[in-house]
PDB file as gemmi writes it, atoms N, CA and C in Angstrom:
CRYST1    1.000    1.000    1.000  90.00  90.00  90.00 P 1                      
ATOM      1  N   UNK A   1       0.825  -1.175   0.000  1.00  0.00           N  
ATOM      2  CA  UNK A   1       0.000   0.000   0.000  1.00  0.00           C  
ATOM      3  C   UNK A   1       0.870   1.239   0.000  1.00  0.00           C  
ATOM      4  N   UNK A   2       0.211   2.112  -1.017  1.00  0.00           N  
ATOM      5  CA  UNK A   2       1.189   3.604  -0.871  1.00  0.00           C  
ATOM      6  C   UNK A   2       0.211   4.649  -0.115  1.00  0.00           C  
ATOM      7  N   UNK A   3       1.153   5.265   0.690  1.00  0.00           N  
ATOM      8  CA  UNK A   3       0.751   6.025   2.233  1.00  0.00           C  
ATOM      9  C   UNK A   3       1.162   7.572   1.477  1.00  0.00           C  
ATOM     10  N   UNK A   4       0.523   8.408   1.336  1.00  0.00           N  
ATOM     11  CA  UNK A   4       0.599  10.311   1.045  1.00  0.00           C  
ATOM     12  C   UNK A   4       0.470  10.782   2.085  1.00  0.00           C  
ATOM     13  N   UNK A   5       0.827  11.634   2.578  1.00  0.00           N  
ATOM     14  CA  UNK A   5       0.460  12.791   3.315  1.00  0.00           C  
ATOM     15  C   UNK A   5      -0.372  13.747   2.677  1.00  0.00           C  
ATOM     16  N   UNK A   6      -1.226  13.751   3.228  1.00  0.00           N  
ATOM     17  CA  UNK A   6      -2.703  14.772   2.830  1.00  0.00           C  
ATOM     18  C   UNK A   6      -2.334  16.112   3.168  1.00  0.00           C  
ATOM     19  N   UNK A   7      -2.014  16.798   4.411  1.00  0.00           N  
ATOM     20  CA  UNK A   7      -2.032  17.463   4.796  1.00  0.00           C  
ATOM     21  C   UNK A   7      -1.215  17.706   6.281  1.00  0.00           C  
ATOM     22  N   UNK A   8      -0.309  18.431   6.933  1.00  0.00           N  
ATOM     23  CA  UNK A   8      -0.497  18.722   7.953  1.00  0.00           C  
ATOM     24  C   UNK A   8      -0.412  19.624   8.661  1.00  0.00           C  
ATOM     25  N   UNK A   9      -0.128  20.272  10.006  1.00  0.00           N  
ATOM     26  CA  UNK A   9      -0.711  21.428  10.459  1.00  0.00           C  
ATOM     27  C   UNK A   9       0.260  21.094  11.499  1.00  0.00           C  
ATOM     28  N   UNK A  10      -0.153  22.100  12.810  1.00  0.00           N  
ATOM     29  CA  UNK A  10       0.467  22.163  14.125  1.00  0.00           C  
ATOM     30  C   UNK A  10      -0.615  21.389  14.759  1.00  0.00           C  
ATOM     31  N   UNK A  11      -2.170  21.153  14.729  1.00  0.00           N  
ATOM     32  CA  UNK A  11      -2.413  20.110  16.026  1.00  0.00           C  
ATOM     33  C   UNK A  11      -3.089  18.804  14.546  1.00  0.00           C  
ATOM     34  N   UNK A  12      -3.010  19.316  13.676  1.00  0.00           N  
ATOM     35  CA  UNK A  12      -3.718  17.397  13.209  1.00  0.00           C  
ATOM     36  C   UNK A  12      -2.506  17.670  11.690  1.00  0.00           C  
ATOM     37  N   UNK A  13      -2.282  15.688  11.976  1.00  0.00           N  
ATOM     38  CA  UNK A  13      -2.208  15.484  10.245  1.00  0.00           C  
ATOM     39  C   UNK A  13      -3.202  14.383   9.802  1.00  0.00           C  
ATOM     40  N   UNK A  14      -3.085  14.559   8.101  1.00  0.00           N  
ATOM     41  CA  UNK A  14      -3.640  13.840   7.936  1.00  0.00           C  
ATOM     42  C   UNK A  14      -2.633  12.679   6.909  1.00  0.00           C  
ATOM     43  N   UNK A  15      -3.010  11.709   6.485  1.00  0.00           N  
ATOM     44  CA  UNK A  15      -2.871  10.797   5.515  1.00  0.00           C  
ATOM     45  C   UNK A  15      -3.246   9.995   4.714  1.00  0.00           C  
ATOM     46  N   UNK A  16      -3.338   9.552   3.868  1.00  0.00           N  
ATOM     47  CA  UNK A  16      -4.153   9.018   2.737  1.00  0.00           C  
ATOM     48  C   UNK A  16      -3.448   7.323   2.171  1.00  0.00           C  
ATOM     49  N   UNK A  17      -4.245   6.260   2.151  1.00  0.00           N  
ATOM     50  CA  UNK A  17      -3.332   5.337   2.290  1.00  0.00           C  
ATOM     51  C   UNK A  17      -3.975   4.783   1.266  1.00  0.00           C  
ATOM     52  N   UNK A  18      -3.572   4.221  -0.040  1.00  0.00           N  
ATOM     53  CA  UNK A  18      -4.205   3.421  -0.979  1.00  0.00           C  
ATOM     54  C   UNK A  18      -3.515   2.176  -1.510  1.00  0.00           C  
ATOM     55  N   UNK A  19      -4.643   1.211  -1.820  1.00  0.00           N  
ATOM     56  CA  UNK A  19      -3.939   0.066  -2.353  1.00  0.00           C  
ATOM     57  C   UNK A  19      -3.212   0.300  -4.113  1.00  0.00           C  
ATOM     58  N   UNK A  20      -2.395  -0.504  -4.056  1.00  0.00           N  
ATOM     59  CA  UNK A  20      -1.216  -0.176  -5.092  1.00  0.00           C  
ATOM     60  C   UNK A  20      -1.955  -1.009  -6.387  1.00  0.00           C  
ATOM     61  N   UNK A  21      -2.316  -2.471  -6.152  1.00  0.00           N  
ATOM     62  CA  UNK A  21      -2.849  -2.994  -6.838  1.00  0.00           C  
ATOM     63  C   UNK A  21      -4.339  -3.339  -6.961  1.00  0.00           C  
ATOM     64  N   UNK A  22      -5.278  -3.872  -7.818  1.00  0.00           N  
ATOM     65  CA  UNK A  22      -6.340  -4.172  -8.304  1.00  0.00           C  
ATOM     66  C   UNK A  22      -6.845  -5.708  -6.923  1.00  0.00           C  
ATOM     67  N   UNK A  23      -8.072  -5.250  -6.169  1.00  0.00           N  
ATOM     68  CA  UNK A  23      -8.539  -6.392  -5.596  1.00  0.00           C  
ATOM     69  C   UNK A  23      -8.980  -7.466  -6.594  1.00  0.00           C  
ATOM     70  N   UNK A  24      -8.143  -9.171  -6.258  1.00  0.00           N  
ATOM     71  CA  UNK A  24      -8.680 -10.077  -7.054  1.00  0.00           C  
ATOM     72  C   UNK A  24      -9.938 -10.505  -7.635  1.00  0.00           C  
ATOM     73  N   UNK A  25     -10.494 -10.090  -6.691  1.00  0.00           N  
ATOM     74  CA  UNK A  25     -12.153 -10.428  -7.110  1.00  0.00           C  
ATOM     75  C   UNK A  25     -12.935  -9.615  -7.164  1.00  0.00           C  
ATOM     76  N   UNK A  26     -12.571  -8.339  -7.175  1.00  0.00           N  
ATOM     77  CA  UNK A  26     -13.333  -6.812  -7.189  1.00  0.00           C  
ATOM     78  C   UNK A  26     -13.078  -6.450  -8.918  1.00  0.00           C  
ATOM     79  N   UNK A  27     -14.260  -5.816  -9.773  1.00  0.00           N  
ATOM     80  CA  UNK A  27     -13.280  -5.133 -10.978  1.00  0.00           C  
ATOM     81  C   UNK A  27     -13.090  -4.141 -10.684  1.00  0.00           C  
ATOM     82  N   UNK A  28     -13.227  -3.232  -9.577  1.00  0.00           N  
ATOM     83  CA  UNK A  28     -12.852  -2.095  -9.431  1.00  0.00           C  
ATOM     84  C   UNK A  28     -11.751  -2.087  -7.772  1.00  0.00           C  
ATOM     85  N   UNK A  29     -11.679  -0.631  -8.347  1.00  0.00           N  
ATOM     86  CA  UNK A  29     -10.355  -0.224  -7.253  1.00  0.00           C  
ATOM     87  C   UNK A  29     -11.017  -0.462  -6.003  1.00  0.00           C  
ATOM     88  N   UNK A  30     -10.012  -0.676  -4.923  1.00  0.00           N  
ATOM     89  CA  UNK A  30     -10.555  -0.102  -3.589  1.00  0.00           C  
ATOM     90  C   UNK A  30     -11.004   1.431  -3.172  1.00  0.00           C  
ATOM     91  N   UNK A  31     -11.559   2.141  -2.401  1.00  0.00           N  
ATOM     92  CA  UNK A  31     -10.841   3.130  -1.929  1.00  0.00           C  
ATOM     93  C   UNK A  31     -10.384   3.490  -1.005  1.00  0.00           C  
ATOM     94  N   UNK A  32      -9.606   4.654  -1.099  1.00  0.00           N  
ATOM     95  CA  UNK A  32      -8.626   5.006  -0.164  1.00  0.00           C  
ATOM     96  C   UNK A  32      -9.186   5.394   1.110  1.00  0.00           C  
ATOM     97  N   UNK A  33      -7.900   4.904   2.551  1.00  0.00           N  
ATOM     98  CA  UNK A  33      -8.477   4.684   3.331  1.00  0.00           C  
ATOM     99  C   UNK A  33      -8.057   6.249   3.657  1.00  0.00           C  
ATOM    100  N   UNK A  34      -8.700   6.868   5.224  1.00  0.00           N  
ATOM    101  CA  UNK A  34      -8.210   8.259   5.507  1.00  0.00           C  
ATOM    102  C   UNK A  34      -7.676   7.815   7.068  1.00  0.00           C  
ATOM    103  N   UNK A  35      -6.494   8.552   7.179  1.00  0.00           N  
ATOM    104  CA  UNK A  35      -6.434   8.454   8.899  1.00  0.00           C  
ATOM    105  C   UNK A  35      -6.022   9.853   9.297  1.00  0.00           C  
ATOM    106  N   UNK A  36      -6.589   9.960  10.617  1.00  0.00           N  
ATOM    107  CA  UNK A  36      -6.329  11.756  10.902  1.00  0.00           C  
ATOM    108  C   UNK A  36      -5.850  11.402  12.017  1.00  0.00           C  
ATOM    109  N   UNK A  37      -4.736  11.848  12.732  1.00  0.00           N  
ATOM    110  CA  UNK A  37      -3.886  11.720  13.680  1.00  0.00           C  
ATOM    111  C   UNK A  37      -3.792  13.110  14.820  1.00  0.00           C  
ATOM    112  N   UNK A  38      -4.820  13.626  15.682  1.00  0.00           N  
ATOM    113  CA  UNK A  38      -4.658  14.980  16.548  1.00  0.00           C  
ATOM    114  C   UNK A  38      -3.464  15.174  16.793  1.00  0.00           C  
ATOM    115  N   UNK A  39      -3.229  15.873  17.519  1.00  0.00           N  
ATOM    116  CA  UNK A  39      -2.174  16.133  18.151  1.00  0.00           C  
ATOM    117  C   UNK A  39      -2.387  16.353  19.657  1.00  0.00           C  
ATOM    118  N   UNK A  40      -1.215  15.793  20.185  1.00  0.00           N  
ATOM    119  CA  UNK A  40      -1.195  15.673  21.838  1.00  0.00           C  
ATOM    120  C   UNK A  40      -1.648  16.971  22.095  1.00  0.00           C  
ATOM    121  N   UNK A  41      -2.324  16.754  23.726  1.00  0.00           N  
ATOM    122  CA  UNK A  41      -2.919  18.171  24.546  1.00  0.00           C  
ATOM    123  C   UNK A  41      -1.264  18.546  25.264  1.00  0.00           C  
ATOM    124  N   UNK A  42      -1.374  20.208  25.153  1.00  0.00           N  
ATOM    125  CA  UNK A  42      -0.127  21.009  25.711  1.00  0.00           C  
ATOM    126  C   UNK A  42      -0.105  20.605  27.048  1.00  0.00           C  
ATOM    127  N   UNK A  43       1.168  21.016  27.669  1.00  0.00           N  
ATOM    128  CA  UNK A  43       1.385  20.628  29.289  1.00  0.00           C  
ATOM    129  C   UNK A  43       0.139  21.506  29.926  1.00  0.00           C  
ATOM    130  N   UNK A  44       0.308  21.075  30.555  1.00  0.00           N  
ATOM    131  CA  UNK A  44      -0.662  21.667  31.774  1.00  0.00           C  
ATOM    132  C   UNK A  44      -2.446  21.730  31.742  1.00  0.00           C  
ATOM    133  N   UNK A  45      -2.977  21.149  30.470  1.00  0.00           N  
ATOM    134  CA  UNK A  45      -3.783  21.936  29.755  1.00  0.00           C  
ATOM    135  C   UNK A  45      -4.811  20.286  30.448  1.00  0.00           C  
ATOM    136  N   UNK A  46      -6.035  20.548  31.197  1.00  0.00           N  
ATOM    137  CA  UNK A  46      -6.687  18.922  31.299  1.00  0.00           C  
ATOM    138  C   UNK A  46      -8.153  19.109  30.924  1.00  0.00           C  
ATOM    139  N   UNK A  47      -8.352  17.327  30.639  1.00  0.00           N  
ATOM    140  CA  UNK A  47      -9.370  17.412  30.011  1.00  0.00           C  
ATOM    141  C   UNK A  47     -10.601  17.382  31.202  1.00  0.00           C  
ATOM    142  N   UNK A  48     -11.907  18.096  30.690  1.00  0.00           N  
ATOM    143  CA  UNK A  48     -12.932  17.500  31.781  1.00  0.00           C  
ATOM    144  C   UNK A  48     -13.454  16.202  32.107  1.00  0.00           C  
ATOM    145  N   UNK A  49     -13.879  16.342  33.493  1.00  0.00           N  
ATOM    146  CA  UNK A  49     -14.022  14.949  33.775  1.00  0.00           C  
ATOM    147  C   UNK A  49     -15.358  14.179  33.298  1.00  0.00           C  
ATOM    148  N   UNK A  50     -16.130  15.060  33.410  1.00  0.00           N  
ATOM    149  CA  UNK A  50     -17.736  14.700  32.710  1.00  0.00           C  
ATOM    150  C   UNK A  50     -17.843  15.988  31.605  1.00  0.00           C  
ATOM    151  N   UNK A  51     -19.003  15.505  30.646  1.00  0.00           N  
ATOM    152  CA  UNK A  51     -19.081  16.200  29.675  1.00  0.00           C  
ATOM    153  C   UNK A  51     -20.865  16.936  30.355  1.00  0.00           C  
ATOM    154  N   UNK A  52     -20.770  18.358  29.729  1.00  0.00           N  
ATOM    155  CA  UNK A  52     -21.340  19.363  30.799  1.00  0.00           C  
ATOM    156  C   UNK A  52     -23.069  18.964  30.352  1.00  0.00           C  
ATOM    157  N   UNK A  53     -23.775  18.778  31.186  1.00  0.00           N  
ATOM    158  CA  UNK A  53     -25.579  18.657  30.795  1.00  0.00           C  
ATOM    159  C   UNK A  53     -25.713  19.885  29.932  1.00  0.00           C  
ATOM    160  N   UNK A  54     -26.623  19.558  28.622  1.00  0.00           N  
ATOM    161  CA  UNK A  54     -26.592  21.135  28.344  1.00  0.00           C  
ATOM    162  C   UNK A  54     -28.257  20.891  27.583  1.00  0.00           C  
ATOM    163  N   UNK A  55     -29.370  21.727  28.312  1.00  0.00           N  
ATOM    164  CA  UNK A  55     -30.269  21.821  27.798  1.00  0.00           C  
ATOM    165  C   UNK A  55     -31.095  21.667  26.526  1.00  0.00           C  
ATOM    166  N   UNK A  56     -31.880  20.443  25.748  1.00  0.00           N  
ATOM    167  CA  UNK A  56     -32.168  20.932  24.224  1.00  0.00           C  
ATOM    168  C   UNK A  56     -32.870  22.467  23.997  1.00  0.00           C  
ATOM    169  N   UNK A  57     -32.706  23.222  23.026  1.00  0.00           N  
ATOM    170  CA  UNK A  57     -33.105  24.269  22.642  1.00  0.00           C  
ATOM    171  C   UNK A  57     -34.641  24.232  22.035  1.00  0.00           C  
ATOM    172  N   UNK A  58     -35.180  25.239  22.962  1.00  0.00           N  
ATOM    173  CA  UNK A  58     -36.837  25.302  22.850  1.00  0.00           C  
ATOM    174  C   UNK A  58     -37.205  26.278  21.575  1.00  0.00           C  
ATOM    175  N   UNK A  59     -36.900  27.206  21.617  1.00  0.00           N  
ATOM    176  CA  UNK A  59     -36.700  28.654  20.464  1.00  0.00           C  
ATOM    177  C   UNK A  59     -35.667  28.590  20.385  1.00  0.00           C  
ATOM    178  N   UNK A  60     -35.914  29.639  19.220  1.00  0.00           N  
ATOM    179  CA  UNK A  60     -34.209  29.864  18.921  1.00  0.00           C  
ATOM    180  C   UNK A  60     -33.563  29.460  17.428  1.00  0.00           C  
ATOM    181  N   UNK A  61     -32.507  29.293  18.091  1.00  0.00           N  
ATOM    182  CA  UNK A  61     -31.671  28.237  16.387  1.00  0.00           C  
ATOM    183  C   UNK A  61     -31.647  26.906  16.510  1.00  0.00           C  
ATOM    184  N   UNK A  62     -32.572  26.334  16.348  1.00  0.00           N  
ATOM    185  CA  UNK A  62     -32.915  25.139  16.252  1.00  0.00           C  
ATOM    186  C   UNK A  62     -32.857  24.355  14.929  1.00  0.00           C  
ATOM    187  N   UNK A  63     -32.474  22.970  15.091  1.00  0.00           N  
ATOM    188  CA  UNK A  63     -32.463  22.927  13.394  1.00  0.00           C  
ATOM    189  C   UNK A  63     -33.226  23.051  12.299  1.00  0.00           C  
ATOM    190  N   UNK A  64     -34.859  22.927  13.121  1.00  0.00           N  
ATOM    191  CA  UNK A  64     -36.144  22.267  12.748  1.00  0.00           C  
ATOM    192  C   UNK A  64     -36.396  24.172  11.930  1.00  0.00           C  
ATOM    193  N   UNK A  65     -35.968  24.681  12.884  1.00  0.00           N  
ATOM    194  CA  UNK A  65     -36.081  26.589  12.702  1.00  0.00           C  
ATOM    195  C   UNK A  65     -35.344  27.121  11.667  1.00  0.00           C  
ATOM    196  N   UNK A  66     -33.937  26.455  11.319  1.00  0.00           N  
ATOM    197  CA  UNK A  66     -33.171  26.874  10.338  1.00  0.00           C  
ATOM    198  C   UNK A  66     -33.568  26.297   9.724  1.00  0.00           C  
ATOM    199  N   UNK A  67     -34.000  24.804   9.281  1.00  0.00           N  
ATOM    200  CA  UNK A  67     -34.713  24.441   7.824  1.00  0.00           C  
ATOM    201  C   UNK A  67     -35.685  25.124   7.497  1.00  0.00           C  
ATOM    202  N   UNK A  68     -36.842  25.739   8.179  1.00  0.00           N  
ATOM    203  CA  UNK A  68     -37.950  26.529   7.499  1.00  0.00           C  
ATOM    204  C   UNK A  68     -37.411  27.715   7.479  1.00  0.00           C  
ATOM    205  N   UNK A  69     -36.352  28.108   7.840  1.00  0.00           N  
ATOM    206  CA  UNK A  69     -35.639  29.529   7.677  1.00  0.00           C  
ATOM    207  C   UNK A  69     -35.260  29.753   6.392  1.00  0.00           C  
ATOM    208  N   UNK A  70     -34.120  28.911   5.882  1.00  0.00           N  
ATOM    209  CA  UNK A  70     -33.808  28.458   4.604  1.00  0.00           C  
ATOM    210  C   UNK A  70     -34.701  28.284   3.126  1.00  0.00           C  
ATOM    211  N   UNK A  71     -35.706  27.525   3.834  1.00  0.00           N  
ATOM    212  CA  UNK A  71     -36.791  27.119   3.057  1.00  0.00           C  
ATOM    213  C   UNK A  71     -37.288  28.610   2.394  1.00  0.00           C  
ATOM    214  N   UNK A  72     -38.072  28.864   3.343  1.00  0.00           N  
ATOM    215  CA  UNK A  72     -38.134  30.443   3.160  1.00  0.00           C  
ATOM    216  C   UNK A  72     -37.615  31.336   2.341  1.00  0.00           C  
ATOM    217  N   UNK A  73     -36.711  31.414   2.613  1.00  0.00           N  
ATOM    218  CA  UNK A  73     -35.061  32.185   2.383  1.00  0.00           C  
ATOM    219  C   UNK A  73     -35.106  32.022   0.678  1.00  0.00           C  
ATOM    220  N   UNK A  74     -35.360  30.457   0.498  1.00  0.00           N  
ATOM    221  CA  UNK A  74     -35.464  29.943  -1.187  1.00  0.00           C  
ATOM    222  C   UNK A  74     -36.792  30.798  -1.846  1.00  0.00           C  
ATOM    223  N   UNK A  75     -37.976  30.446  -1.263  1.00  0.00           N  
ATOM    224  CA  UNK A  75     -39.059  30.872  -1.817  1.00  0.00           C  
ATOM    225  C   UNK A  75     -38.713  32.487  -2.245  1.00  0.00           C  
ATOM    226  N   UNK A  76     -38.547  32.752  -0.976  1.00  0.00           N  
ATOM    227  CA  UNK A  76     -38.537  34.542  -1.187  1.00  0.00           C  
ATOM    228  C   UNK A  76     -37.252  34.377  -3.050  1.00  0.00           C  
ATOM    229  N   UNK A  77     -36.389  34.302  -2.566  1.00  0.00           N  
ATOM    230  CA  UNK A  77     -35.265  34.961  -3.721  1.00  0.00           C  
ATOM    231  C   UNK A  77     -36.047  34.465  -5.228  1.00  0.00           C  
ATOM    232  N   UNK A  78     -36.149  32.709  -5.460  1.00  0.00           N  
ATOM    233  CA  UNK A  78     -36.875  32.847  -6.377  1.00  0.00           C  
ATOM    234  C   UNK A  78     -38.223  33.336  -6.524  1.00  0.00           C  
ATOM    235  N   UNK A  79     -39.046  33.971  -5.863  1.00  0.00           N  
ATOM    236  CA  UNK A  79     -40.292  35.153  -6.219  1.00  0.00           C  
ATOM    237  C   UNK A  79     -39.760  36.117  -6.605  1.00  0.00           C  
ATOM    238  N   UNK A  80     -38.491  36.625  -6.570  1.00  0.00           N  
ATOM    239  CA  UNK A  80     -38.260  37.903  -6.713  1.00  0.00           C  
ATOM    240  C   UNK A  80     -37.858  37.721  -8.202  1.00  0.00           C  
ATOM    241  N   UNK A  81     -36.916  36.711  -8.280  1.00  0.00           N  
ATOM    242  CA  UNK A  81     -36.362  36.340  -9.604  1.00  0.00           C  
ATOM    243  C   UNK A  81     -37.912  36.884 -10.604  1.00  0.00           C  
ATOM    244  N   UNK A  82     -38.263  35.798 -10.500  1.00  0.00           N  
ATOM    245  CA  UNK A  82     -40.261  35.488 -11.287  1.00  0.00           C  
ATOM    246  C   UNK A  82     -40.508  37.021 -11.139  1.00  0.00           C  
ATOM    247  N   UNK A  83     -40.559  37.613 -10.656  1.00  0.00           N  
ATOM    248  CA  UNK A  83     -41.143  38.800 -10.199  1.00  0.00           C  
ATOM    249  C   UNK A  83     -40.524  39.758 -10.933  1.00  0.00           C  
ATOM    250  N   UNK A  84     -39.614  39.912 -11.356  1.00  0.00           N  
ATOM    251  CA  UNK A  84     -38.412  41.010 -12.331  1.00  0.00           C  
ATOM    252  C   UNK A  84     -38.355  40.413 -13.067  1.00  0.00           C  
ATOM    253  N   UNK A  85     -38.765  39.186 -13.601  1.00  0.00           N  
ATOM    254  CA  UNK A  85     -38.966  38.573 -15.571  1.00  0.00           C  
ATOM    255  C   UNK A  85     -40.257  38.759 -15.736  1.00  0.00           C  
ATOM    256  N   UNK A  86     -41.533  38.749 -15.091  1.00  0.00           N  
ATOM    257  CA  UNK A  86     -43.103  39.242 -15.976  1.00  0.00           C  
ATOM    258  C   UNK A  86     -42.607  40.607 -15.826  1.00  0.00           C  
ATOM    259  N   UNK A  87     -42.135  41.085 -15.025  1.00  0.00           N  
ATOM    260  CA  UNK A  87     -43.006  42.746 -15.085  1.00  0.00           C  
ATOM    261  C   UNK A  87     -41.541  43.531 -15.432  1.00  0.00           C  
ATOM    262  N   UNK A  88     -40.515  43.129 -15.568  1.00  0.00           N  
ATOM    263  CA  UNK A  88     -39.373  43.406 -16.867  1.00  0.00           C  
ATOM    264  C   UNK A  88     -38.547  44.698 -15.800  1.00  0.00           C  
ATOM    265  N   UNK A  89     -38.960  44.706 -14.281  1.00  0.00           N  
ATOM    266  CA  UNK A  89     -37.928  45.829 -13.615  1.00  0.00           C  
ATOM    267  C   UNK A  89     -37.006  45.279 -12.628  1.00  0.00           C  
ATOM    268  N   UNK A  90     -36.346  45.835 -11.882  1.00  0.00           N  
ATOM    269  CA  UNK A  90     -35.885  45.464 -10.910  1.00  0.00           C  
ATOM    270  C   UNK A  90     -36.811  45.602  -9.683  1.00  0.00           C  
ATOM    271  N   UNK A  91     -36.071  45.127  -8.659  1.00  0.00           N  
ATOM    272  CA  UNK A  91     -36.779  44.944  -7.497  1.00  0.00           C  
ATOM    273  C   UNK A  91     -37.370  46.418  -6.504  1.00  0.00           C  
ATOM    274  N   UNK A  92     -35.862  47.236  -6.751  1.00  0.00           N  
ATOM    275  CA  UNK A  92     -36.062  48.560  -6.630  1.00  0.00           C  
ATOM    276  C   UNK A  92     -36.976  49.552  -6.989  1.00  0.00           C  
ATOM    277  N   UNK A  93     -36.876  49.387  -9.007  1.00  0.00           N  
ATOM    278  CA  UNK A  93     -37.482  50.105  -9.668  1.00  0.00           C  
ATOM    279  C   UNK A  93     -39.609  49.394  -9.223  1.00  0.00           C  
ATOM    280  N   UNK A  94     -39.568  48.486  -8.702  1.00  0.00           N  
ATOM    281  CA  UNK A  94     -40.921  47.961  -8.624  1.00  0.00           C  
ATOM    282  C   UNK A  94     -41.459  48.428  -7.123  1.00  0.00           C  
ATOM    283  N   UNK A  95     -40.990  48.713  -6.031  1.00  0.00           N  
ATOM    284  CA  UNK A  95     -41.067  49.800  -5.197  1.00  0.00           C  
ATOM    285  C   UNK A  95     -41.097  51.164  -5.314  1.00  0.00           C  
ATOM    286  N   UNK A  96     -40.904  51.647  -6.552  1.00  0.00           N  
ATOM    287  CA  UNK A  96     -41.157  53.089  -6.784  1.00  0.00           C  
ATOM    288  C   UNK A  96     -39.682  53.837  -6.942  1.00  0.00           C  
ATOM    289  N   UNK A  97     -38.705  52.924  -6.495  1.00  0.00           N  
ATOM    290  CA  UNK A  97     -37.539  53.964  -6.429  1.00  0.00           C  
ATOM    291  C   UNK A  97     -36.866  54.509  -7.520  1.00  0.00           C  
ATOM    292  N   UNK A  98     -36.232  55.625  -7.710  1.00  0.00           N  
ATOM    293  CA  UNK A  98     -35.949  55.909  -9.062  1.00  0.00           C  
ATOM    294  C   UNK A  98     -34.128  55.117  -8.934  1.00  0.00           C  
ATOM    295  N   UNK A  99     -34.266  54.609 -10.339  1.00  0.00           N  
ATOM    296  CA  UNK A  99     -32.724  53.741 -10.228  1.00  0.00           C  
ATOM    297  C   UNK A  99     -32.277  54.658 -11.658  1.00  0.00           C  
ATOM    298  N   UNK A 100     -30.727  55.106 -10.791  1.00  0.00           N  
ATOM    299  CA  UNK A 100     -29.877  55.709 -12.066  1.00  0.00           C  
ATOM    300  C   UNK A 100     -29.332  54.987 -13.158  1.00  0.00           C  
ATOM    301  N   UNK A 101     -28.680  55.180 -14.436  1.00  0.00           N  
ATOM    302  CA  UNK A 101     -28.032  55.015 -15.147  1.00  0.00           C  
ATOM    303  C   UNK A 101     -26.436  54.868 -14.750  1.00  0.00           C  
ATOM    304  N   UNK A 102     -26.679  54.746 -13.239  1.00  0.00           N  
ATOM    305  CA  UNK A 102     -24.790  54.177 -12.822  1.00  0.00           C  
ATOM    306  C   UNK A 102     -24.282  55.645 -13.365  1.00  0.00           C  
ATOM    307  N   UNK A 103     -22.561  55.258 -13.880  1.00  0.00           N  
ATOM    308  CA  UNK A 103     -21.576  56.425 -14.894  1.00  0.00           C  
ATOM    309  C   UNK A 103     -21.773  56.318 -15.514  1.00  0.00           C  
ATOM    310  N   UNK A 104     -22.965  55.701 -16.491  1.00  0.00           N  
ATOM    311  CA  UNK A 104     -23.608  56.763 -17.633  1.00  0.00           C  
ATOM    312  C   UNK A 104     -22.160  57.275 -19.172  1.00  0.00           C  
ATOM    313  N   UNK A 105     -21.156  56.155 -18.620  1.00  0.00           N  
ATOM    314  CA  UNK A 105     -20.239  55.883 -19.614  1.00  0.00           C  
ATOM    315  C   UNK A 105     -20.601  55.155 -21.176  1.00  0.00           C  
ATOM    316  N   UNK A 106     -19.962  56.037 -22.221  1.00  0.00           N  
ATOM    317  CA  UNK A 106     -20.509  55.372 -23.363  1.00  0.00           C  
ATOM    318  C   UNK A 106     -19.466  53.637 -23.766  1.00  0.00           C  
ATOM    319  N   UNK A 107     -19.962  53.020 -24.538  1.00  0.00           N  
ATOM    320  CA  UNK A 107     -19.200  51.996 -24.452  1.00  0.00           C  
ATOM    321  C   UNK A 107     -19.513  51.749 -25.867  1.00  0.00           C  
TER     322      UNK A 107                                                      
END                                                                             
């Protein structure tokens, strides 16, 4: 097996390890395996002893909240799209605002 170095850093590396040859009874390749290696904790530095209770979230940023956020988020932009191809303005100009000619540079 040939072993790459993917990447490494000051607290992780990584490496990439693949088989060299064709599995006998596979027609295709394997794939490559990944191993990520941290890096040791600094002197002095300790870990906790229990991991801390932490309340589920009632409101808020919830995930259930960011998917219909998103969702949303989609509807709105494409209405607007739809919305400036029938009626041929911008979003601005369809609020009333007057929109300039920019610098009005000849080209």
């Amino acid at each position: 097996m040939a072993t790459s170095q993917l990447f490494s850093s000051l607290f992780l590396t990584a490496t990439i390890t693949s088989p060299t040859r064709l599995c006998h009874h596979h027609r295709h390749r394997r794939l490559p395996k990944f191993r990520i290696n941290a890096a040791k904790i600094p002197a002095g530095v300790e870990l906790p002893k229990e991991l801390p209770k932490l309340q589920p979230p009632v409101a808020g940023f919830t995930r259930t909240a960011e998917v219909w956020n998103s969702r949303a988020c989609m509807i709105g932009i494409i209405s607007v799209f739809i919305l400036e191809l029938i009626l041929n303005k911008g979003l601005l100009e369809i609020f009333g605002l007057e929109i300039g000619k920019g610098l009005d540079l000849p080209l």
